[in-house]
C-alpha positions in Angstrom: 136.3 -34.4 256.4 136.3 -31.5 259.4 137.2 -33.9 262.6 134.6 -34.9 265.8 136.7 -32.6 267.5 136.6 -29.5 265.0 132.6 -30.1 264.5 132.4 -30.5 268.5 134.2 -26.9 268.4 131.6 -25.4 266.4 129.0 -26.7 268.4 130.4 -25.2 271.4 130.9 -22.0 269.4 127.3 -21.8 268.2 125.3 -23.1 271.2 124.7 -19.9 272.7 124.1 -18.1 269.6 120.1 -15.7 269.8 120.2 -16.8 265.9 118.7 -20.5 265.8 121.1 -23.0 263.9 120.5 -26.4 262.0 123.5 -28.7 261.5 122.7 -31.0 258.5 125.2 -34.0 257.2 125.5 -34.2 253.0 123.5 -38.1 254.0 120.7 -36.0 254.6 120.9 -36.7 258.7 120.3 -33.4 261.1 122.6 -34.1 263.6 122.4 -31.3 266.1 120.7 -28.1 266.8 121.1 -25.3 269.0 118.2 -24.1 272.0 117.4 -21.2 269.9 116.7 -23.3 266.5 114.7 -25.6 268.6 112.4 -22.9 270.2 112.0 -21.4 267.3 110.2 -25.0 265.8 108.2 -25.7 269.2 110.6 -28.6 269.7 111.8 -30.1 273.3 114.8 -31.9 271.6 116.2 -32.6 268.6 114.4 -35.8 268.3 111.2 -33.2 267.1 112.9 -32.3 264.3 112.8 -35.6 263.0 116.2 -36.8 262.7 116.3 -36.3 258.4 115.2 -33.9 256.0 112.5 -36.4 254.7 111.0 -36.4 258.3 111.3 -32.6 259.0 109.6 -32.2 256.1 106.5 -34.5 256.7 106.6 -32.7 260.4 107.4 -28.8 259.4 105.1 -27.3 256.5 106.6 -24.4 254.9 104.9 -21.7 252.7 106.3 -18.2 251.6 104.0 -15.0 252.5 102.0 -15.0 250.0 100.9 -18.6 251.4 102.0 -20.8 248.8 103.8 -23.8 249.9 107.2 -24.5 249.2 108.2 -27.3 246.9 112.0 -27.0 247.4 112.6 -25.9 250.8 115.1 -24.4 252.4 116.6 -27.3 254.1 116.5 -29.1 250.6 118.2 -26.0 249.0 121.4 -26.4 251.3 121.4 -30.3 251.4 122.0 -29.6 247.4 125.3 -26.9 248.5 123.4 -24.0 247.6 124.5 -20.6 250.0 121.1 -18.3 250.1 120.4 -15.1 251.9 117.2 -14.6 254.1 114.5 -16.4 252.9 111.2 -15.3 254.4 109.2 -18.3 255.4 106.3 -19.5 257.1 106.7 -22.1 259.3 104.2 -24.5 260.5 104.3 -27.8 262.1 101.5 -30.6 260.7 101.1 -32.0 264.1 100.3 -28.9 266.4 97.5 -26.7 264.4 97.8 -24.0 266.5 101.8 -23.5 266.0 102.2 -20.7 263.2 105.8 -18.4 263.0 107.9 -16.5 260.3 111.8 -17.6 260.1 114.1 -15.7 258.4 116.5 -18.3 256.8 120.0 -18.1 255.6 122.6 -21.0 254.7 126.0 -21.9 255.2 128.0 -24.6 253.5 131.2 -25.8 255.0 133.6 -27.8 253.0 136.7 -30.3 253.4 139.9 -29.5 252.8 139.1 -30.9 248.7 136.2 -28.2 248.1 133.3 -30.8 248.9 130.3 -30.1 250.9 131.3 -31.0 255.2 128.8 -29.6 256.8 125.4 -27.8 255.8 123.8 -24.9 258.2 121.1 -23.5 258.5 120.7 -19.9 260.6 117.3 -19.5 261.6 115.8 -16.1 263.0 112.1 -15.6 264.9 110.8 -12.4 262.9 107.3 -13.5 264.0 106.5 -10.7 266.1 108.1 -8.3 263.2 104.9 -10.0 261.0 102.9 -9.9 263.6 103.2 -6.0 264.3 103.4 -5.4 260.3 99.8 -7.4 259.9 98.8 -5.1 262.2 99.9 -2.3 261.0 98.7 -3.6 257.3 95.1 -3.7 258.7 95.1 -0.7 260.1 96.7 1.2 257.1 93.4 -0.1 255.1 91.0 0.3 257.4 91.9 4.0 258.2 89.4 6.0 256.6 91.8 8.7 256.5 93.9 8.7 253.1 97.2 7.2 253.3 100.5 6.7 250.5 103.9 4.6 251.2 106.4 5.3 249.4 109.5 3.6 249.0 112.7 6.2 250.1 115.4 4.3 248.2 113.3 4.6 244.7 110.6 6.9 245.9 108.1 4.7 244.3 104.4 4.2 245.9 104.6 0.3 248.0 101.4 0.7 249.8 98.3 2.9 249.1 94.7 2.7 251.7 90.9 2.6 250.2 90.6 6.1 251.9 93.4 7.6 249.2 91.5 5.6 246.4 88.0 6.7 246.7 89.4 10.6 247.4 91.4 10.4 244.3 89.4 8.4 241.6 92.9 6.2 241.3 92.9 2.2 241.2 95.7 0.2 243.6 96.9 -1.1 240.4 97.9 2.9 238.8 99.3 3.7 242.0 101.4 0.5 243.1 104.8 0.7 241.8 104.6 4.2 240.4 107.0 7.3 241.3 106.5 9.9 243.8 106.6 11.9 240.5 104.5 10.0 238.5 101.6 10.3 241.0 103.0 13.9 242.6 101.5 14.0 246.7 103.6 17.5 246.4 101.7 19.0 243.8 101.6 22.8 243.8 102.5 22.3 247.6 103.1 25.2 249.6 106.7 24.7 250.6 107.4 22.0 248.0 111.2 22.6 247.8 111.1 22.0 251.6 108.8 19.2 251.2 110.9 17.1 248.0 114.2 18.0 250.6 112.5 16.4 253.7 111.5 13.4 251.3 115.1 12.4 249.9 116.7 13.0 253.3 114.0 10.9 254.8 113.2 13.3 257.2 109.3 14.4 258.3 107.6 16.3 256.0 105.3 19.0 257.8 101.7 19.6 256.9 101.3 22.0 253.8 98.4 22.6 251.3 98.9 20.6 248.0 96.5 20.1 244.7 96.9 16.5 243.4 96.2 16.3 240.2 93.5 13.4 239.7 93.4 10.6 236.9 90.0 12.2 235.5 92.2 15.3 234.4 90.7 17.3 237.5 92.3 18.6 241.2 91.7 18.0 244.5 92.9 20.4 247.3 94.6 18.1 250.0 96.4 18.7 253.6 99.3 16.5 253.1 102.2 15.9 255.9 104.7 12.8 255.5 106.4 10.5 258.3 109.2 8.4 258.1 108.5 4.3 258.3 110.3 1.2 258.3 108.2 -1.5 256.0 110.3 -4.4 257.4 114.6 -3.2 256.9 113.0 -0.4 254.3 112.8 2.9 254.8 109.8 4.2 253.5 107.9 7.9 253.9 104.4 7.6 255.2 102.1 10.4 253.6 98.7 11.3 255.0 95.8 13.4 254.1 93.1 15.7 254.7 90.5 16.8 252.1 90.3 20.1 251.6 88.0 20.3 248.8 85.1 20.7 250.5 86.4 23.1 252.4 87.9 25.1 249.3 84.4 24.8 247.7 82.9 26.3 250.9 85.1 29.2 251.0 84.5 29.6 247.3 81.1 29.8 248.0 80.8 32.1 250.9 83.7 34.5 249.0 80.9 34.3 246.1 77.8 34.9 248.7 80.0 37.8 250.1 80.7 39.5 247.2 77.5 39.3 246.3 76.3 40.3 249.6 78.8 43.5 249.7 77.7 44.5 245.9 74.2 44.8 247.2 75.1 46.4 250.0 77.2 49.3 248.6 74.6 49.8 245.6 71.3 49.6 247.5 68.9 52.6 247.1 68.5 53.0 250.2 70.8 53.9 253.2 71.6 50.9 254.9 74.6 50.6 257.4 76.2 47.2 259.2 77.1 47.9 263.1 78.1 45.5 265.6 75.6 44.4 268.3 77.7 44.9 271.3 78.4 49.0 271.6 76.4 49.6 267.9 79.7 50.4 266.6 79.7 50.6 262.5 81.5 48.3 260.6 80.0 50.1 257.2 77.7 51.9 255.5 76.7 52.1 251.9 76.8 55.1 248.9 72.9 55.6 249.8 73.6 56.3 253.7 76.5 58.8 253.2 74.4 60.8 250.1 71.4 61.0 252.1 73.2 61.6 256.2 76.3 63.3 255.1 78.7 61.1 256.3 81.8 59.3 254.5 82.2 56.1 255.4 86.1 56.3 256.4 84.7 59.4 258.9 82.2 55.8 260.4 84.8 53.4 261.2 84.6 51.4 264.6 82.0 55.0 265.4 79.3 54.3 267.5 75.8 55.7 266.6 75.9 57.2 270.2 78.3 59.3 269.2 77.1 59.9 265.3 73.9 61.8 267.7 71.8 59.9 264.7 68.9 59.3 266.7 67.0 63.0 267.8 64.9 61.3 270.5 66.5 59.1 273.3 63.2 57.9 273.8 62.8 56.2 270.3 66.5 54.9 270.4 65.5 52.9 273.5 62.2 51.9 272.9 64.1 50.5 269.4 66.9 48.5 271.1 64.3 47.3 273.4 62.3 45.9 270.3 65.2 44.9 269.2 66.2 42.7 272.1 62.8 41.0 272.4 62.2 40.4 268.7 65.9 40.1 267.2 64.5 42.0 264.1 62.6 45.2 263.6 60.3 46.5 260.6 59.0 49.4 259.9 60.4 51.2 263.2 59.3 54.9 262.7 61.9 57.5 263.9 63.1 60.8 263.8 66.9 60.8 262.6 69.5 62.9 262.5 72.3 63.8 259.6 75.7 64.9 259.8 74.9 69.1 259.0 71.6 69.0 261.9 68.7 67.7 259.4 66.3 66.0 261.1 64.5 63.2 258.8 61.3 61.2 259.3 62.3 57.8 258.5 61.6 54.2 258.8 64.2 51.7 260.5 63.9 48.0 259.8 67.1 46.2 261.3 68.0 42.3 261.4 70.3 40.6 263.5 72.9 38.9 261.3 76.2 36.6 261.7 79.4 37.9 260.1 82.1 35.7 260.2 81.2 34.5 264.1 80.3 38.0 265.1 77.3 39.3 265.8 75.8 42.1 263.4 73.4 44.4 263.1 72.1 45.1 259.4 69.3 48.5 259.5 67.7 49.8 256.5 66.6 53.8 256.9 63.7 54.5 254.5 64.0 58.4 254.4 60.0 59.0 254.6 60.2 63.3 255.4 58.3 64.3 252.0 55.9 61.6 252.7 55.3 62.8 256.3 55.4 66.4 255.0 52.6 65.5 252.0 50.2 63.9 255.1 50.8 66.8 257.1 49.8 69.1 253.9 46.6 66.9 253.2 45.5 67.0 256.7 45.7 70.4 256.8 43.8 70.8 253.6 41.3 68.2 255.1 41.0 70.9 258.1 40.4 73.9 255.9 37.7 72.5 254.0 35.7 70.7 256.9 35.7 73.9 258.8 32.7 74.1 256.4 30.5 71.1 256.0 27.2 72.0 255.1 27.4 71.1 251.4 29.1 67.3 252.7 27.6 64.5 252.9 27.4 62.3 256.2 29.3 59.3 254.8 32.2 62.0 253.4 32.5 63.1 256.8 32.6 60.2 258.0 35.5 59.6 255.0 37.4 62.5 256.0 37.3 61.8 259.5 38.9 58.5 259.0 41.3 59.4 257.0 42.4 62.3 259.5 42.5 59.9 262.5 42.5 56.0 261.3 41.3 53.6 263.1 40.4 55.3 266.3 37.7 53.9 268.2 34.8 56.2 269.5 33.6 55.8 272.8 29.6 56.2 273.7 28.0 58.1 275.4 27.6 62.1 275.4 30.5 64.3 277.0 28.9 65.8 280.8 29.8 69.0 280.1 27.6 69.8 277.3 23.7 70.8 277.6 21.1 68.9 276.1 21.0 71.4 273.1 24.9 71.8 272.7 24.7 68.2 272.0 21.9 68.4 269.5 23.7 71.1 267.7 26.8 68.9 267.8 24.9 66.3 266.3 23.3 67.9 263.8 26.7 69.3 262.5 28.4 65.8 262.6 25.7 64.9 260.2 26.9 67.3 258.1 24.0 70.5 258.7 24.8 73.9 258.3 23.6 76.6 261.0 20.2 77.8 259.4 19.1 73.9 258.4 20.0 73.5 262.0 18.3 76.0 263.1 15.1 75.0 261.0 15.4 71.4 262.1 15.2 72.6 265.8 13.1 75.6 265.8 15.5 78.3 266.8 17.2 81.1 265.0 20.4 80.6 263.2 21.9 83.2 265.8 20.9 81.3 268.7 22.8 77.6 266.6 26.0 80.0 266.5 25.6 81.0 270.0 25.5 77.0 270.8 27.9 76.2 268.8 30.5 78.7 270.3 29.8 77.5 273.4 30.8 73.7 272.6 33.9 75.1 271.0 34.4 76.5 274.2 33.9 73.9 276.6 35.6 71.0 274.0 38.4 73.4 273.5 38.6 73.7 269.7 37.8 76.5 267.2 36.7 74.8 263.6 33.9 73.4 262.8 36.0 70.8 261.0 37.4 70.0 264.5 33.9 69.7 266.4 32.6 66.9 263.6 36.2 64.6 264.4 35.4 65.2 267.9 32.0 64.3 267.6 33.0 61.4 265.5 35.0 60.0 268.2 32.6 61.0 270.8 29.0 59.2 269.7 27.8 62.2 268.0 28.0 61.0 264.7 24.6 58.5 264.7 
């Protein structure tokens, strides 16, 4: 047996130990304890231990993590000579509800000089707050909606996976719990991945890269994935976290789609159409249609401005369109006289939108070339002309036919013009409705040589020299009825 002296030694050598110690005799007594052992139980004196294993055990309920409670306990183990290495317990004491801590536990078994059991110890350590920051971080690991792996550095096998990383993937905990970082690959496809799988088995951060995990339906998910070294308890572990990409992918799939589209009608539109950026009207592009119909290849339009293209032959119309523009944000049907590279000038019609490329702001502008349309209504007006400059075989409702189409939609104002006589205007009239010179000249009782005479004379004073002329002038004038 190890003397009062020897055992009074150890006390001495053990007292001021951080690491809490239990001394236990093979009779089952506990027969001292140092301060730290006692703080770690919530006790004043060694009194609140309760003097034998029986008692400590009706005062001090134990339970592993998982909360079951321990049947043989640690103190039991080491009364029966058995050495153990830290056992994680909970510790709480039946007569103080509120007192709950986590000991690490490990024994020591001193024997006599004959092998048998002198003295039994137990070496307590507080790892409560080391639980306590662990729950926490456990809770908010799973709440994060962010995804989130753990895996284990020494095996590189998954230890701890988040809701956020299961509902992205389509994986249960179960398939990912316990299986290899190769197994279930975070690096997939990644970026840098000989980097990344470096970083990982020297434990060293892993920085963010594009990866594809491949998902347990067969399918892929594009992911942001970066990894951070942990401690879960004394393991070293590598933290990964995401960021979902696929929608993002899908996105840019889709725009890339809408912009292909976009560019393929663009570049094969009948029509010429050109892109130009709002600020300075400098072109970005035109299509096939604009360079075949103004002359000009598109590599010759690059950053250009249409200032300096001279495309528009009146200053006037170019202002009074950006000024349209400005108010409206779009324009249809703007009509204008352009210009093309060799001098040509060309009736057209400009419709222009405002439109959002990339996050710039854009001008799109159609140019309907209309010149043979304008040249076919100049032709048919001037056939119109030709043929009312004699009327006599019209009738009054073709006049009036012919007159509209010549000048649509003009108003007439009432009343007849001072200048003429009384009889000018009766001859005026009488021609609007469509009367030759000798039914006029029946209808008022004079010679057909004194209707001529009249009739030059209101030529004269209304400034035109057809007859066609005098019935649209009349028209508009109140001369018609």
């Amino acid at each position: 047996m190890t003397t009062g002296v020897d055992r009074s030694q150890l006390r001495q050598i053990i007292a001021g130990l951080t690491e809490g110690v239990i001394l236990i005799e093979p009779d089952q007594r506990i027969t001292w304890a140092n301060a730290a052992a006692l703080a770690m139980h919530g006790a004043a004196d060694l009194a609140e231990l309760g003097g034998t294993v029986a008692a400590y055990r009706d005062r001090f309920e134990l339970r592993y993590r998982n909360h079951h409670v321990i049947t043989n306990t640690p103190i039991e183990r080491v009364l029966s000579g058995e050495s153990f290495d830290e056992v994680i317990v909970n510790v709480r004491r039946t007569d103080r509800p509120d007192f709950d801590v986590m000991h690490r536990i490990r024994s020591l078994v001193i024997t006599d000089a004959a092998g048998a059991p002198d003295c039994l110890v137990l070496i307590l350590s507080d790892v409560t707050p080391q639980f306590e920051a662990e729950e926490r971080f456990e809770k908010t690991f799973n709440a994060n909606p962010a995804p989130a792996l753990i895996c284990r550095l020494s095996d590189l096998r998954h230890v701890k996976v988040n809701l956020g990383f299961l509902e992205m993937t389509g994986y249960t905990r179960d398939a990912v719990i316990g299986r290899s970082a190769y197994e279930i690959d975070v690096l997939n496809e990644a970026r840098n991945r000989d980097l990344a799988i470096a970083r990982l088995n020297a434990g060293e951060t892993i920085p963010q890269m594009e990866a594809c995990l491949r998902l347990p339906d067969g399918g892929t998910r594009f992911v942001i994935v970066a990894g951070q070294p942990i401690d879960m308890g004394d393991e070293p572990c590598m933290l990964f976290t995401f960021a979902d990409l696929d929608l993002r992918k899908k996105a840019e799939t889709a725009l890339r789609h809408s912009e292909e589209r976009f560019a393929t009608a663009f570049r094969l539109a009948p029509v010429p159409t050109i892109l130009c950026r709002i600020d300075g009207f400098s072109v970005i592009g035109v299509n096939q249609a604009f360079g075949r119909v103004f002359g000009y290849p598109e590599e010759a339009l690059a950053d250009q401005g249409l200032d300096a293209l001279g495309l528009w032959s009146d200053r006037a119309q170019r202002e009074r369109f950006e000024a349209d523009l400005a108010a409206q944000g779009s324009v249809l049907g703007f009509e204008a006289c352009l210009r093309s590279r060799d001098g040509v000038e060309m009736d057209c019609l400009v419709s222009a939108e405002r439109v959002t490329i990339g996050d710039e702001a854009c001008l799109l502008a159609v140019l309907q070339d209309i010149s043979d349309r304008k040249r076919t209504e100049r032709e048919l007006f001037a056939a119109i002309e030709t043929v009312m400059a004699d009327t006599s075989w019209f009738t009054r409702s073709l006049i009036e036919k012919l007159g509209n189409l010549r000048h649509p939609g003009v108003e007439a104002p009432t009343g007849p013009s001072p200048d003429l006589t009384r009889r000018e205007g009766e001859v005026l009239r009488l021609i609007c409705q469509g009367l030759g010179d000798a039914a006029i000249a029946k209808r008022l009782g004079l010679t057909p040589n004194t209707v001529r005479n009249h009739a030059a004379s209101l030529y004269r004073k209304l400034g035109i020299h057809r007859r066609g002329e005098a019935i649209i002038w009349g028209r508009e004038n109140g001369f018609a009825t």
